[in-house]
Residue, then its C-alpha position, 0 to 999 in steps of 0.5 A: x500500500x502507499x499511505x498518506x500521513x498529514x501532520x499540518x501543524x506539528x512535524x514528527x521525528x523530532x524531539x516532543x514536549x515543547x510548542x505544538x510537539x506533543x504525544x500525537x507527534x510520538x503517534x504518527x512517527x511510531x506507527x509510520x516506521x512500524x507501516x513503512x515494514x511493509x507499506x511505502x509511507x509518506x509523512x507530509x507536514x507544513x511546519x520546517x523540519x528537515x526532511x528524509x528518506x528511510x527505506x519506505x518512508x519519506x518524510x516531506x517538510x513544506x517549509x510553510x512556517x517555524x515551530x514556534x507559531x501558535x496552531x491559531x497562526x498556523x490555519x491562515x497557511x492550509x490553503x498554501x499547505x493544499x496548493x504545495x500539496x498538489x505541486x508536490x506530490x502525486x495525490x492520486x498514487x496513495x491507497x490511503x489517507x490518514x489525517x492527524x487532528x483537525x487542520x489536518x483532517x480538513x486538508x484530508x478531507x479535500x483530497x479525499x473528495x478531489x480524488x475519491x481516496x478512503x481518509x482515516x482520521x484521528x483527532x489526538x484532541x477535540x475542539x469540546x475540550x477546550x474552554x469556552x468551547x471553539x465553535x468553529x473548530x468543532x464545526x470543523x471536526x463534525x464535517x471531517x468526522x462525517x467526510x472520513x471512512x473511519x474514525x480512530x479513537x484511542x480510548x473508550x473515553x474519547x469513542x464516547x465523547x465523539x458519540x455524545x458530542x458530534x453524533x458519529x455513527x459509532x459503527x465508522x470508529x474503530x477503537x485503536x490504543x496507542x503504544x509505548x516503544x518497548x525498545x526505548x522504554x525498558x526498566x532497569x532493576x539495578x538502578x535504585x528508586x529515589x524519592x522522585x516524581x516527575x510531571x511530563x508534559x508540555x507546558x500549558x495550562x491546560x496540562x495542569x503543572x500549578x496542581x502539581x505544585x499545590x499537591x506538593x506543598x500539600x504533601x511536604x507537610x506528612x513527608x518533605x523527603x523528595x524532588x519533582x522534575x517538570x519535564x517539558x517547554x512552553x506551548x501555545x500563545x501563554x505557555x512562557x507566561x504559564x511557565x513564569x506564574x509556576x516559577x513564581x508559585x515556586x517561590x512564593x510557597x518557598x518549594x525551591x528545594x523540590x522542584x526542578x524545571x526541566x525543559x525538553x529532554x529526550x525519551x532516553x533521558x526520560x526513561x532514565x529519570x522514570x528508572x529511577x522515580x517512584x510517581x508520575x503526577x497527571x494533571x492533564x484536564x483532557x486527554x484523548x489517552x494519555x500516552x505518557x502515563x503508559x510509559x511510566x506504567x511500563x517503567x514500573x512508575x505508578x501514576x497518579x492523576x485528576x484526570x476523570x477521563x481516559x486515565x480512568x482507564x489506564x490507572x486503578x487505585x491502589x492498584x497502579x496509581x492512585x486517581x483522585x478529582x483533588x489532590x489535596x487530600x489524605x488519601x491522596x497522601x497517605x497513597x504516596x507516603x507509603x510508596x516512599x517508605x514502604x517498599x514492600x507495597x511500592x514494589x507490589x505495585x510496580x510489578x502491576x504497573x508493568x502487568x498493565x502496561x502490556x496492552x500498549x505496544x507500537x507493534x500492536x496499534x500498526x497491525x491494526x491501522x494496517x488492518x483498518x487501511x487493508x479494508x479500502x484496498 
């Protein structure tokens, strides 16, 4: 098969956690270099990044505009995207198209009615989640959603909300769940566990750090015996502003002692920081899936989440994390407490973190997209 992969606003293949990069990045490179096995893929994206040719995969950048321009200043540069589109590439060629998020799958959805080609669509956020709800965004993804042969979703969280909120047939979703690279992600029982948390994720407010930083000076005061690395970069038009008022946060409740910022780190490095943590702290208000809690499951790290969404499916308290709607509470650090100074219970719940972390494998999620794709041909 030839497959089209459209990332407008973002470019895989580089590093994540910083501007628009995030887990959809991680998602189309992964299962582009598992299809590319056996498929020729093309991944085709608008932002500036440095193109290449690997075996069957062809990464194309359209040089359209840097990396550091909100997603808002980006949609004045689809049509240009579309028009470079034609110019570029043999559109009628490829068997399969597969947009990624919404801007993406507008573009996705012109090529599949100028060339009648089949488009899978996966959304890795939605316009609902956003605050003050983006009418026209969510129009938008309603006529993608409609236009597309097959809707992939990453959690049974978000085949819902689509259900609930763009009124799709849900026989046109397919159930998909993303994976962890298990060649990166491998635990290593030599290296000791520290009192480390970690909260990784871009830095936005929507991701929820300042709740990170309440549960802490919360926490301090039952066990002061700990650090918290804040991996990520600024994203969106107030990320740098959202990074200052957690700097000043820090300060104000005298935290300097525990908290480090860490910026963006490769997944290597990453790895060896959850080698070495015994929490991740989620605090992500929305999430489609939450793929960086899968890999701290499959690093034996437990995860502990306000999110009431698709973590809900990934973590079961006390079981391999802790989920609670407010983290300034006794459970919550009671649960915590203990995996400190209880090894006997952390270890108990590690060897569940990594039972868990089973189902998500890159392997696994590209055999069936391929499936999926393999039913238009």
């Amino acid at each position: 098969m030839k497959i089209l992969q459209i990332s407008f606003h973002t470019a895989p293949f580089g590093s994540a956690g910083k501007f628009d990069s995030g887990g959809l990045n991680i998602y189309v490179e992964k299962i582009s270099d598992q299809l590319s096995k056996n498929n020729h893929v093309t991944v085709v994206t608008a932002e500036k990044a440095e193109s290449f040719s690997k075996g069957n995969l062809d990464f194309q950048s359209l040089d359209l505009f840097d990396k550091d321009l909100s997603v808002e200043d980006k949609e004045i540069y689809l049509q240009e995207f579309i028009n470079k589109l034609y110019e570029s590439f043999d559109l009628d060629s490829f068997d399969v198209i597969h947009a990624h998020y919404w801007l993406s799958g507008l573009v996705g959805k012109e090529i599949k009615n100028k060339f009648n080609k089949p488009l899978v669509f996966t959304s890795h956020s939605l316009g609902i989640f956003l605050e003050g709800y983006n009418k026209e965004r969510v129009d938008c993804e309603k006529i993608i959603m409609t236009s597309s042969d097959v809707i992939t979703t990453s959690s049974q969280f978000e085949k819902n909300m689509i259900s609930e909120n763009y009124k799709v047939d849900s026989s046109k979703m397919k159930l998909v769940k993303p994976g962890v690279d298990v060649e990166i992600f491998i635990p290593n029982s030599e290296i000791n566990r520290e009192n480390i948390f970690l909260s990784i994720g871009r830095i936005q407010e929507q991701k929820g750090q300042i709740d990170v930083l309440k549960f802490l000076d919360n926490f301090r005061k039952v066990e002061n015996n700990f650090m918290c690395y804040f991996i990520g970069g600024p994203s969106g038009k107030s990320g740098i502003e959202y990074l200052e008022e957690l700097k000043k946060v820090v300060i104000d409740l005298e935290l300097e002692s525990y908290v480090e910022f860490v910026d963006i780190i490769s997944q290597t490095k990453i790895r060896d920081l959850l080698n070495k943590s015994k929490l991740l702290i989620h605090t992500s208000k929305f999430e489609t899936f939450g793929l960086v809690a899968a890999e701290a499951l499959a690093m034996g790290v437990p995860v502990l989440t306000t999110n009431r969404g698709s973590l809900l499916e990934i973590v079961e308290n006390s079981i391999n994390g802790y989920q609670s709607e407010n983290l300034i509470d006794r459970n919550v650090n009671n649960f915590v407490k203990e995996l400190l100074n209880n090894d006997e219970k952390f270890n108990e719940i590690m060897l569940n973190c990594f039972e868990k972390s089973k189902g998500y494998n890159w392997t696994n999620t590209a055999i069936e997209i391929e499936n999926l794709y393999s039913n238009f041909i």
